[in-house]
N, C-alpha and C positions, 0 to 999 in steps of 0.2 A: 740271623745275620745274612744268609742267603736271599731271604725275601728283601730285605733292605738293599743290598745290590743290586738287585733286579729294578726293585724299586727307582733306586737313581740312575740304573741305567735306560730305563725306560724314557726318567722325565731329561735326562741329555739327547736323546736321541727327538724326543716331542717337539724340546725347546724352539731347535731353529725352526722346524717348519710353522711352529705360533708365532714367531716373532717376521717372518715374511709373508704372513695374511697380509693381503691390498688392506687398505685404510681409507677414509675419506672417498676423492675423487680417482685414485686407483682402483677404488673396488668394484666400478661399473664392467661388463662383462663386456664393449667395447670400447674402444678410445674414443671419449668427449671432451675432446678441449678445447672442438670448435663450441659447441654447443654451450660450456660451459662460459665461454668469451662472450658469446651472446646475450646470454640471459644475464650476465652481470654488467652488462651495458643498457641493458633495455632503462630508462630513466622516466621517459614520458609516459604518464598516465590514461591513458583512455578507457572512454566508457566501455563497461560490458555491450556487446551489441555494432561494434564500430565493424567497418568492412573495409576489408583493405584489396586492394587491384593484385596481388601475385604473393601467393604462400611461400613461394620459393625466391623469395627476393635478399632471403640471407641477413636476415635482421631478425629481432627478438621483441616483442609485445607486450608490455607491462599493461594487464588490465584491472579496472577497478570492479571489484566483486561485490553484490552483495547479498544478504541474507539469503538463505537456499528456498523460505517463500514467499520473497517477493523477485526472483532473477528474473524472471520472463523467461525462462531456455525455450529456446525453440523445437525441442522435444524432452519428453522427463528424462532423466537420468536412467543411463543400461543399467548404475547401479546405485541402492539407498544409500546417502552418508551415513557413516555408522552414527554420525553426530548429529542431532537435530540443531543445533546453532552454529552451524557451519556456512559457507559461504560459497558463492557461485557465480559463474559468467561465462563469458563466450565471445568470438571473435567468429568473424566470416571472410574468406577470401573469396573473391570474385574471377579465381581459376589458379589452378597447380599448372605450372610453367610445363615442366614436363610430367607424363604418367612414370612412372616410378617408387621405388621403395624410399620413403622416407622418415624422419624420426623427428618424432614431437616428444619434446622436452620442455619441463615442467619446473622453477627454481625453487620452490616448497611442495608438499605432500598435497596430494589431491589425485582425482578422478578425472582420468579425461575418455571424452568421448569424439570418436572421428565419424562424420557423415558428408554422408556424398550419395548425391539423389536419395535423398529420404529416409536411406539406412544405417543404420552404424556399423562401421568396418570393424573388423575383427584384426587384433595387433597380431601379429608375426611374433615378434619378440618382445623382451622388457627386461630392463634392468634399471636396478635402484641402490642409493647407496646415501646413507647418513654419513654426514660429518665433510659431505665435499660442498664448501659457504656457495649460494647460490647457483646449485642444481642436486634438485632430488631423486629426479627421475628422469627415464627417455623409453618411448617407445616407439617402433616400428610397426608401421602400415604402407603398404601397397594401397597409392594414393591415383586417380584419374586424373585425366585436365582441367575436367569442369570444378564447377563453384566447391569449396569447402566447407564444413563448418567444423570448429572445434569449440565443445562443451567444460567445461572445468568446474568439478563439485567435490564437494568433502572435504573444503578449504579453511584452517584454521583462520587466516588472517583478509584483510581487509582488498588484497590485490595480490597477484600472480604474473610473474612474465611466463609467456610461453613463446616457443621456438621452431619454427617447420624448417629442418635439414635437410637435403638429398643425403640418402645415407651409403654413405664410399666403405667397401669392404676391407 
């Protein structure tokens, strides 16, 4: 009888802190509702490969992806899709408005990669979270002013938007 008390008092004392786990788009480890506003706006399609005048111009890029071999990326991927029939593309800006930390955010699962002069930047942070409808991911790079590129692999579906933020603490 004693175990069984303990028992429920265990699972009353558990209960509220399971029941206020973040969910969905609460569960990212920063506030994304710009980000998520964006990417659920992005409509127009563009080829993998299209280059745009300023990453930080606050708007969201729906690109058409495809096959991981036939993309053309302009460097291989930092990392293998775990999935050989996955999908892939890439956008280029033609300068980051200002040097700063910024957050690239992604509306489905995938692989991104940040380059600048040649290298791929290594993220700062990351956070992800299922169950928030277009945005799965956002990550953080300390971005220059020069040219961008971003890579996107590991992609179930056929197009992806992606998003360059200034990221506000």
């Amino acid at each position: 009888m004693l175990r069984l008390s303990a028992l429920v008092l265990v699972a009353a004392v558990a209960s509220p802190a399971l029941a206020q786990e973040p969910k969905g788009c609460d569960a990212f480890k920063w506030p994304v509702a710009r980000e998520h506003a964006l990417l659920r706006t992005a409509t127009a399609t563009k080829p993998s490969g299209t280059e745009f005048a300023d990453a930080s111009s606050a708007e969201a890029v729906r690109i058409a992806l495809q096959p991981i071999e036939s993309a053309k990326l302009p460097m291989p991927p930092e990392r293998s899709p775990r999935a050989p029939s996955t999908f892939a593309g890439f956008v280029t800006f033609a300068k980051v408005g200002q040097p700063g930390l910024y957050a690239v955010s992604l509306s489905d699962n995938g692989w991104i990669d940040v380059i600048q002069g040649g290298i791929y930047l290594k993220p700062l942070a990351f956070s992800g979270a299922t169950g928030c409808d277009g945005l799965r991911k956002t990550v953080k790079f300390r971005l220059e002013s020069g040219p961008l590129t971003i890579q996107v692999t590991g992609v179930a579906g056929g197009s992806i938007a992606v998003s360059v933020t200034p990221f506000a603490n």
